[in-house]
C-alpha positions as CSV (number, residue, x, y, z in Angstrom):
1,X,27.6,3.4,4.4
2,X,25.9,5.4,7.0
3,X,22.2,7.2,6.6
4,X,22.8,9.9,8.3
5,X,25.4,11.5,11.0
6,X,23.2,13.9,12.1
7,X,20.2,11.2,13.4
8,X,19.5,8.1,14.0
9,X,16.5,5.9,12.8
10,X,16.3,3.4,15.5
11,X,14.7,4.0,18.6
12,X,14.1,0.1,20.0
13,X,11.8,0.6,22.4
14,X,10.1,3.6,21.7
15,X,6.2,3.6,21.6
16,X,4.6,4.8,18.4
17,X,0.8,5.7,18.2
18,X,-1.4,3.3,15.7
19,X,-3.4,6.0,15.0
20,X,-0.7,8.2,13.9
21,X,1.6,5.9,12.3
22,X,1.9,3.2,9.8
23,X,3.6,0.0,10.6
24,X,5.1,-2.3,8.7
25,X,6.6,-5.8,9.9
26,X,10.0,-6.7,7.6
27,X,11.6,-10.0,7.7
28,X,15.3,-8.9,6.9
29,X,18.4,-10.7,6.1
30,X,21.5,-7.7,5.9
31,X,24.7,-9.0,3.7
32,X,26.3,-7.0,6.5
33,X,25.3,-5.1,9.9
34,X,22.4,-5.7,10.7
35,X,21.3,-2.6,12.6
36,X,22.8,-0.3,9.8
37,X,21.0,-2.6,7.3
38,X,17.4,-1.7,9.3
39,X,18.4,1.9,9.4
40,X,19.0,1.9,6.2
41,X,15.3,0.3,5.3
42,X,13.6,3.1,7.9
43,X,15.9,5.8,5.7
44,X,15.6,5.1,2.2
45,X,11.4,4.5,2.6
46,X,11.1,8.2,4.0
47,X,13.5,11.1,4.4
48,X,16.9,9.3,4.3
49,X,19.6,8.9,1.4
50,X,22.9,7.5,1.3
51,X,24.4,11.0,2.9
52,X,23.5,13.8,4.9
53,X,21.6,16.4,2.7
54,X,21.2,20.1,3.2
55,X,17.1,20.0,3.8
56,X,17.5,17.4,6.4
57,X,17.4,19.4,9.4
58,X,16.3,18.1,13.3
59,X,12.6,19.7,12.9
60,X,12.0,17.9,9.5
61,X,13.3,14.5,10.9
62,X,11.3,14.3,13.7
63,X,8.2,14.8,11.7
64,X,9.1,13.0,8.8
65,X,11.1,9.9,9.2
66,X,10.4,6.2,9.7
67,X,11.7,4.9,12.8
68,X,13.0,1.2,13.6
69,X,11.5,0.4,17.3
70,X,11.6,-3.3,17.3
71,X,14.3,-5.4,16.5
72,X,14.0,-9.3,16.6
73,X,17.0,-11.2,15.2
74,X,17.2,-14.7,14.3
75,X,21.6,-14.3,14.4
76,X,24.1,-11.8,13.4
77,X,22.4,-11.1,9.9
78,X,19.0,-11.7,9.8
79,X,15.4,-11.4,12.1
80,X,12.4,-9.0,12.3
81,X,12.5,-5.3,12.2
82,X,9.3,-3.0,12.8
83,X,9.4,0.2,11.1
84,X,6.7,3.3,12.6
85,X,6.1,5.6,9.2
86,X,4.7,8.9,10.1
87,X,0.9,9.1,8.6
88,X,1.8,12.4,7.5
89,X,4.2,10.6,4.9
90,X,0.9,9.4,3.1
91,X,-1.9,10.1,0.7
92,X,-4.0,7.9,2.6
93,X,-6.1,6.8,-0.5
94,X,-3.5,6.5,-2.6
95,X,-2.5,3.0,-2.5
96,X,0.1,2.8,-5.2
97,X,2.0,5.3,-3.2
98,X,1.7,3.3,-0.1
99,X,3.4,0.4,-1.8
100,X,6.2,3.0,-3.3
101,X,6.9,3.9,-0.3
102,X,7.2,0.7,2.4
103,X,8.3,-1.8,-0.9
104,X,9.6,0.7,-3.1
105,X,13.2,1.2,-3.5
106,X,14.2,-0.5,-0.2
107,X,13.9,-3.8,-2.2
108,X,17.1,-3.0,-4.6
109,X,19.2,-1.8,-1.7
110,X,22.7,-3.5,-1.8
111,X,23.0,-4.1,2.0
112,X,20.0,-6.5,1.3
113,X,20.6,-9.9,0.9
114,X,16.5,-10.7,1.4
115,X,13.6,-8.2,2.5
116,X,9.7,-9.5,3.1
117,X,6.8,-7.2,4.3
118,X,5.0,-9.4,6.2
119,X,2.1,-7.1,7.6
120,X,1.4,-3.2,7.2
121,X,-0.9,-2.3,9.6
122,X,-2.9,1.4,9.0
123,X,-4.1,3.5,11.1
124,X,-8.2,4.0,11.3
125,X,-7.8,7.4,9.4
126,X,-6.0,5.9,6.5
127,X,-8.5,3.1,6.3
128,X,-11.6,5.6,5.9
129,X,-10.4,7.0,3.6
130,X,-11.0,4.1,0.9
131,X,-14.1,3.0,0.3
132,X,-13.7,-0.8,0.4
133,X,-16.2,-3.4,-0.9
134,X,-19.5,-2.3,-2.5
135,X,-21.3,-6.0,-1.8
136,X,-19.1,-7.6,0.9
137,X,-20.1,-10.7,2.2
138,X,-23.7,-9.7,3.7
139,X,-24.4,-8.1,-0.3
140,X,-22.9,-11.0,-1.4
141,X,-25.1,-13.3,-0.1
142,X,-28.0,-11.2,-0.4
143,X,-27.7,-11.1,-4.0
144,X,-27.6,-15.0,-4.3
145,X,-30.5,-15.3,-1.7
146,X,-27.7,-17.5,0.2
147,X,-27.8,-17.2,3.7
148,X,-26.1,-20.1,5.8
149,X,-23.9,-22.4,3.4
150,X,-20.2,-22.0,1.5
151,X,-21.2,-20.7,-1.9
152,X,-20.0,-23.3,-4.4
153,X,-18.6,-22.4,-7.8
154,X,-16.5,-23.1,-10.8
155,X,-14.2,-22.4,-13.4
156,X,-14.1,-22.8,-17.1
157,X,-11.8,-25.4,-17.9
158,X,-9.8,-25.8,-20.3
159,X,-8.9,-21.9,-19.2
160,X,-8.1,-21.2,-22.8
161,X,-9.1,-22.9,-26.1
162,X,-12.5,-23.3,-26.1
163,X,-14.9,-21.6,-28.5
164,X,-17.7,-19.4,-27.0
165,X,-20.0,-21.8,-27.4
166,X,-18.5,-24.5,-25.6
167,X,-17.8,-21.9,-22.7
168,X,-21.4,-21.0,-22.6
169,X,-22.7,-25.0,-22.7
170,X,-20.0,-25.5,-19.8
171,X,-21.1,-22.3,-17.8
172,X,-24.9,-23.8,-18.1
173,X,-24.3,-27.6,-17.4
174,X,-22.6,-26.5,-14.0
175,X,-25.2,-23.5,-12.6
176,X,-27.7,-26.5,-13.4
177,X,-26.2,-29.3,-11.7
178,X,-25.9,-27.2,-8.4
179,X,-23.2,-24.5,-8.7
180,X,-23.9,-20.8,-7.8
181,X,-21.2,-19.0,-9.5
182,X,-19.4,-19.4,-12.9
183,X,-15.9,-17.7,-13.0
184,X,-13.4,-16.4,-16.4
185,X,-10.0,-17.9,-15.4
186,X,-7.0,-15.7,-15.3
187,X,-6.1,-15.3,-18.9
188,X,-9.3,-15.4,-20.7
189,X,-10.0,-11.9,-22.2
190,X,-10.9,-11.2,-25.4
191,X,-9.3,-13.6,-27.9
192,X,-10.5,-14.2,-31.2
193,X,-11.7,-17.6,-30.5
194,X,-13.7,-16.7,-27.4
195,X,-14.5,-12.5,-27.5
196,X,-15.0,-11.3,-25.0
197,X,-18.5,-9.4,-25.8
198,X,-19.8,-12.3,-27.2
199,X,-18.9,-14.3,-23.7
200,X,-20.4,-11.9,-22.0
201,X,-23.8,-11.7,-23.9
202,X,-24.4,-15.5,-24.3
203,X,-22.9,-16.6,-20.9
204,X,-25.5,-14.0,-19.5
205,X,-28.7,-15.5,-21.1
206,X,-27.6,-19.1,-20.2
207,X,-27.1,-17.5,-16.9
208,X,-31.1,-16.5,-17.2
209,X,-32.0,-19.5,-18.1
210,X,-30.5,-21.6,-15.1
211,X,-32.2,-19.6,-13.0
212,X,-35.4,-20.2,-14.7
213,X,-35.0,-24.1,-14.4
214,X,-32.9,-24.2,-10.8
215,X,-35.5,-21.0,-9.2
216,X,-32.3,-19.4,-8.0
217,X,-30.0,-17.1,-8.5
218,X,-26.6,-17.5,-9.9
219,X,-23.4,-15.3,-10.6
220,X,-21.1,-14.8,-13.5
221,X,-17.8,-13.6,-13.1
222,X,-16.2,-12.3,-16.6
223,X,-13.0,-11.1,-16.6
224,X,-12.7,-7.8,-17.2
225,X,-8.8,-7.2,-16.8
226,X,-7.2,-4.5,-19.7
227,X,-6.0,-1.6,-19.6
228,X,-8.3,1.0,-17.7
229,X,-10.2,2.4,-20.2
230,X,-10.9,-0.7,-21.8
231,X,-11.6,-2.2,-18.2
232,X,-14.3,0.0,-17.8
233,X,-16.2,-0.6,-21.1
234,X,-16.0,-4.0,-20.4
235,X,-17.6,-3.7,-16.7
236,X,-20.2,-1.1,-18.3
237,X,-21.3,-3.7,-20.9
238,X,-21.3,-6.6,-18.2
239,X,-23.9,-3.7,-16.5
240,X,-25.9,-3.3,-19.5
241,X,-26.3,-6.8,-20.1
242,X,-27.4,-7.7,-16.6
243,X,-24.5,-9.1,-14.9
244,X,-23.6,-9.2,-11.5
245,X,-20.3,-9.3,-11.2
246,X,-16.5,-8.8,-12.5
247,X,-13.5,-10.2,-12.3
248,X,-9.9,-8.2,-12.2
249,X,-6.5,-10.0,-11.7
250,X,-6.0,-7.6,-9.4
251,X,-1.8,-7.8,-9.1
252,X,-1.6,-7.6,-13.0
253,X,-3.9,-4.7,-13.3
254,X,-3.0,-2.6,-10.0
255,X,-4.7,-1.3,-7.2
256,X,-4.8,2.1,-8.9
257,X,-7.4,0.0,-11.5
258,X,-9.3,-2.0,-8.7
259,X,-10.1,1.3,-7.1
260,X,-10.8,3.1,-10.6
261,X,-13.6,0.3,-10.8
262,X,-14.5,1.0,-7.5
263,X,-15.1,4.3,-7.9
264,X,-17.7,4.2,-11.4
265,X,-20.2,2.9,-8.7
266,X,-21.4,0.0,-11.5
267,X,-23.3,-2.3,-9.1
268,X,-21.2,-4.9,-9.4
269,X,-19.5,-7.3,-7.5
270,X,-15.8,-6.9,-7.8
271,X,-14.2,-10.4,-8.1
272,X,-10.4,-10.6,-7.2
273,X,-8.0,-13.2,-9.0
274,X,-4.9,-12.8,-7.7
275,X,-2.8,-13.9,-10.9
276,X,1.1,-13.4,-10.4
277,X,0.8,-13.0,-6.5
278,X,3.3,-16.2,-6.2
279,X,6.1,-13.8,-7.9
280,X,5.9,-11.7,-4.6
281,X,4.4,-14.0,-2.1
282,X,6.4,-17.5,-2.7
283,X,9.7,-17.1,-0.7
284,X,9.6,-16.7,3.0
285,X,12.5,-14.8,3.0
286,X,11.1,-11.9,0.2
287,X,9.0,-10.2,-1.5
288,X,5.5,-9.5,0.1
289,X,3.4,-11.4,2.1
290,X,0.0,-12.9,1.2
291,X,-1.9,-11.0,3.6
292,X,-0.5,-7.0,2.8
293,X,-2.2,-8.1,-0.9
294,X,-5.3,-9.3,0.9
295,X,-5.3,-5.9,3.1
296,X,-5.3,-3.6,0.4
297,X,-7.4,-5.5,-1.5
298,X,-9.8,-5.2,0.5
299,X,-9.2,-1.6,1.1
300,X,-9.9,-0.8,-2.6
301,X,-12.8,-2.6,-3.0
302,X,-12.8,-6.0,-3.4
303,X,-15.8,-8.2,-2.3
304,X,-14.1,-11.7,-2.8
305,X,-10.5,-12.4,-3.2
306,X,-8.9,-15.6,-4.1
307,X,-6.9,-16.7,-0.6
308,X,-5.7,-20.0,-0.9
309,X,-6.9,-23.7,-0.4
310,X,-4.7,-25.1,2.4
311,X,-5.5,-28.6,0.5
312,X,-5.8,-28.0,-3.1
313,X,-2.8,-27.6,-5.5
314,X,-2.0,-23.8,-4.5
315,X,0.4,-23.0,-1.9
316,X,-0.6,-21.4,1.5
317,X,-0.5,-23.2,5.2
318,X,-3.8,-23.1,7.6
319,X,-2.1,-20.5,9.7
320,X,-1.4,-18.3,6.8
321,X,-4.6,-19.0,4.6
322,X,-7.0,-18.8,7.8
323,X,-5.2,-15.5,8.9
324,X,-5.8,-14.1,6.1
325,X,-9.4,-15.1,5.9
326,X,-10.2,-14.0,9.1
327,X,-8.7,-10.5,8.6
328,X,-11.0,-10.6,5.2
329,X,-13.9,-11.5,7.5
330,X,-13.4,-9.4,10.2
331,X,-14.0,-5.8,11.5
332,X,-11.5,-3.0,10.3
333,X,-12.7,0.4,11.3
334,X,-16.0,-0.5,10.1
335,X,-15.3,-1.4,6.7
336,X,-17.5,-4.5,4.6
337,X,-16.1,-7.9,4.9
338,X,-14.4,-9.1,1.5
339,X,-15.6,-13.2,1.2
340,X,-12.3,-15.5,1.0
341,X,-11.9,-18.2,-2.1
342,X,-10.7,-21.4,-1.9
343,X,-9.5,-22.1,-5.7
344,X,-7.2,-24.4,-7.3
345,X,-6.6,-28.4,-7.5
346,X,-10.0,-29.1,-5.6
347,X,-12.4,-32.0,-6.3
348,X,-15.4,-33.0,-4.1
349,X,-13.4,-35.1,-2.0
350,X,-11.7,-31.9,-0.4
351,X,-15.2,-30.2,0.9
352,X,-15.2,-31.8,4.7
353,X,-11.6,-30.9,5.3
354,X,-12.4,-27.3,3.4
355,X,-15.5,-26.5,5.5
356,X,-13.6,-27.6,8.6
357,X,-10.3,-25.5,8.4
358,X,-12.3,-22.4,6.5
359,X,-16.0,-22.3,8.0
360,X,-18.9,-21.3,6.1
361,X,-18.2,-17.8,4.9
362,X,-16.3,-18.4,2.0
363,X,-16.9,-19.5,-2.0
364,X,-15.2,-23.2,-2.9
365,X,-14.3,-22.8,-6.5
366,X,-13.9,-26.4,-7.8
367,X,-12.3,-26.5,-11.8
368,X,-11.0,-29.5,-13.0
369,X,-12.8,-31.1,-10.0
370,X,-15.8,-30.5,-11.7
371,X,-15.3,-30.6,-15.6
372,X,-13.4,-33.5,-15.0
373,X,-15.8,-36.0,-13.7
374,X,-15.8,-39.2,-15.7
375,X,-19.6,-38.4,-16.5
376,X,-19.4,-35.2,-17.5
377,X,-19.9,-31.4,-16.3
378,X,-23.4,-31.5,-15.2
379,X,-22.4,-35.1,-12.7
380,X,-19.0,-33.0,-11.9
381,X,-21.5,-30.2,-10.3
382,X,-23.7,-32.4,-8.8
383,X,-21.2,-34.4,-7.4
384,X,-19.9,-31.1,-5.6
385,X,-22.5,-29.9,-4.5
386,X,-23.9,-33.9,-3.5
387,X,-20.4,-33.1,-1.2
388,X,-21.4,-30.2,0.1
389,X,-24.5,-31.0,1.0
390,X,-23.1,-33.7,2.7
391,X,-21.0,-32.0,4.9
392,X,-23.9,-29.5,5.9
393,X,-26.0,-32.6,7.0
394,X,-23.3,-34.2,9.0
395,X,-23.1,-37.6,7.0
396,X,-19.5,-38.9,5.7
397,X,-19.3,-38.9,1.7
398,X,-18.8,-42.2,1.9
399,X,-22.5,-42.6,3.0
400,X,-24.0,-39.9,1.3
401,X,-22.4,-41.2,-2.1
402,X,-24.5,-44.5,-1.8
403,X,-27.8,-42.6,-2.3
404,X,-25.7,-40.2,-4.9
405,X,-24.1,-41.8,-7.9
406,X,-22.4,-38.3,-9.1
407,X,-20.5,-38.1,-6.4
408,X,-19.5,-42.1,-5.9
409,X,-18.1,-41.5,-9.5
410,X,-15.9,-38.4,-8.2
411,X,-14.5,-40.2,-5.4
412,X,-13.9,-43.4,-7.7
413,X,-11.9,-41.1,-9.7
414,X,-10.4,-38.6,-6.9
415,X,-11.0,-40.3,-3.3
416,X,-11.5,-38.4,-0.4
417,X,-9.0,-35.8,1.2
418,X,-7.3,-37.3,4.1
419,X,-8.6,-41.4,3.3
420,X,-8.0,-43.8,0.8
421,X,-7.7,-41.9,-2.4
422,X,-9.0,-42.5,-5.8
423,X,-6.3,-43.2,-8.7
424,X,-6.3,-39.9,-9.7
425,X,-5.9,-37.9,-6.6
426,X,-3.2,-36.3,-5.5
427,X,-0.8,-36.9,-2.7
428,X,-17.4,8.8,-5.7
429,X,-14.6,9.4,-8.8
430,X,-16.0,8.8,-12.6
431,X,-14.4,8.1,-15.7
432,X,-14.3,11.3,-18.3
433,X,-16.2,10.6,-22.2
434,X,-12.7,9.2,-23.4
435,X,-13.4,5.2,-22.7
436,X,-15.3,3.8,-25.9
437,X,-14.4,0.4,-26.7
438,X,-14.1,-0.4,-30.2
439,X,-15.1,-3.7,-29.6
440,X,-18.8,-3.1,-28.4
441,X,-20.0,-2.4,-32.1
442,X,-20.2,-6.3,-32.5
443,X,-21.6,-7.2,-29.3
444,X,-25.2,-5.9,-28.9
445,X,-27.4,-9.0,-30.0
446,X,-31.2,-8.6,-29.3
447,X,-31.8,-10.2,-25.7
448,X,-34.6,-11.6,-27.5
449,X,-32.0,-13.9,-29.3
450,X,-32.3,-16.9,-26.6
451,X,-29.7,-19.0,-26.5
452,X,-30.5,-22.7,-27.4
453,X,-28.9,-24.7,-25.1
């Protein structure tokens, strides 16, 4: 099947302007010819179809169409391909439409056998147009009073199950014993045995409190993912009831609703879980790469994305993971800095290795490597932060944990990454009057209702 008689969509060779032009890196693996296999990726994503149409003529193609200019191949059937896309093809804040176009419906061609986008670089035009993150990492840590350290947190665990009250108790025990942020995991909303309002109201106060007894500040991370209008009555409440910050599983929910959220201007930090990523980004050989969903993240306004571990339980390699940090950390056209998390399968043991391979910008979200210290939550939060203090004063944890019986528990249980292990280690735009949540009518307590903790 040829794309077209008339023209031809690769140019190897030819130079493209960066200022003009989108491109987009493809790992591609044709079930045929290769080169007609890349023309037909550079065709179908802009003015191509399977046959010459009438509207097609020379003027239109050379304004319109996506051009191939760097071919790379592996063998006969598979390699690199670099596709130029004409800016003009965009609506530069329109990210969905970005995302139709360069992984759209190239992805159910039948001269496929695999297609990955591994990078999409924009142009500086496309990126001003978005607004990025509110906070960034300099708001960030100017809203935590944190200046020069990894900020430490944690998530509930068990993710699901537990009663508000319990989720409240756990939320307190670990801003106490040394954590600065508290995070909703991924599928906690608002079910019936832990509402959402309700969360929200007494994870708050016990918020207050810890930062009564510890003199700092501290961070609470509900999640706020539903559908839009619901989204946003959720973020207003978390506004009304003095929170900080938000979570949104960001893939499951869409960039159109991260920058919908971006947009109502609530003054809060905008948390990203990126829940369901691993269907996109877990073959090598397709889907989309790790770091286009850390790009536009950033671009629609996230201050601190989930990026990977490198040594927890989550996939990712230290090329990838610190690649993708340091594009979150670094300039682009002027834009804030979104702050990288390392989340999932950590436990105190991890922190040197951690700090090493991803520096001192970034939050450490330990779960289970808190809550499940053999003492309890409040000794799994010391214990982490015992760790990272240690690291920060240049002393093994082996030494520091003599002096620190939190953490000597965690590394009896877990062991230290990389040495003898423990037994249980491993090997502008604002929302018209049609959002009212029917759920806010129960959720309203007096703030003079302290919580007894």
């Amino acid at each position: 099947m040829g794309y077209s008689k008339k023209f031809s969509y690769l140019t190897e060779g030819q130079h493209f302007d960066a200022s003009t032009h989108v491109i987009v890196t493809f790992y591609m693996e044709a079930k045929d010819d290769f080169n007609r296999c890349a023309e037909a990726v550079a065709a179908e994503s802009s003015v191509g179809t399977w046959t010459d149409t009438e509207g097609l003529d020379e003027a239109l193609f050379m304004k319109y169409a996506a051009r191939v200019f760097d071919i790379e191949k592996f063998d006969q059937k598979s390699g690199i391909i670099k596709v130029a896309y004409p800016l003009a093809l965009f609506e530069t804040d329109n990210i969905p439409q970005l995302l139709a176009d360069v992984a759209g419906n190239v992805f159910g061609m039948r001269e496929l056998a695999n297609l990955r986008v591994r990078d999409v670089e924009l142009p500086e035009s496309f990126v001003r147009a978005n607004k990025g993150p509110a906070f960034g990492i300099p708001g960030i840590r100017e809203t935590l009073g944190i200046y020069d350290r990894p900020l430490l947190g944690t998530i509930i665990k068990p993710k699901v199950g537990l009663p508000t009250s319990e989720h409240v108790r756990i939320a307190y025990e670990a801003w106490v014993g040394g954590v600065d942020i508290v995070k909703d995991d991924e599928n906690l909303s608002d079910q019936d045995f832990n509402p959402f309002y309700e969360r929200v109201n007494q994870t708050l106060e016990a918020r207050r409190k810890a930062e009564r007894v510890t003199g700092q500040k501290k961070l609470y991370c509900p999640n706020i993912s539903a559908r839009i209008s619901e989204m946003y009555a959720r973020a207003k409440f978390v506004r009304e009831m003095g929170g900080r910050a938000a979570m949104i599983d960001i893939v499951t929910t869409g960039y159109s609703g991260v920058q919908f959220m971006r947009d109502q201007q609530m003054n809060l930090i905008l948390h990203g879980h990126r829940a369901m990523h691993g269907a996109f980004t877990h073959s090598d050989k397709h889907g989309i790469a790790m770091l286009v969903f850390a790009k536009l993240a950033r671009l629609a306004g996230i201050d601190q994305l989930h990026t990977g571990t490198v040594v927890g339980k989550m996939e990712g390699t230290e090329e990838e993971v610190t690649k993708i940090d340091t594009f979150l950390r670094g300039d682009w056209f002027g834009m804030k800095p979104t702050m990288p998390i390392a989340s999932g399968g950590l436990h105190p043991g991890h922190l040197p290795r951690l700090v090493e391979i991803l520096g001192k910008d970034v939050i450490i979200n330990l779960g289970g490597g808190i809550h499940g210290h053999p003492d309890g939550v409040s000794a799994g939060a010391k214990a982490a932060r015992q760790a990272l203090d240690a690291v920060l004063e240049g002393k093994t944890l082996s030494e520091y944990s003599q002096k620190h019986p939190e953490l000597a528990g965690a590394l009896k249980k877990w062991g230290e990454f990389g040495k003898q292990e423990g037994k249980e280690s491993e090997k502008g735009t604002y929302v018209h009057a049609l959002v009212k949540s029917p759920a806010l009518s129960v959720a309203k307590r007096s703030k003079t209702d302290v919580l007894k903790l």
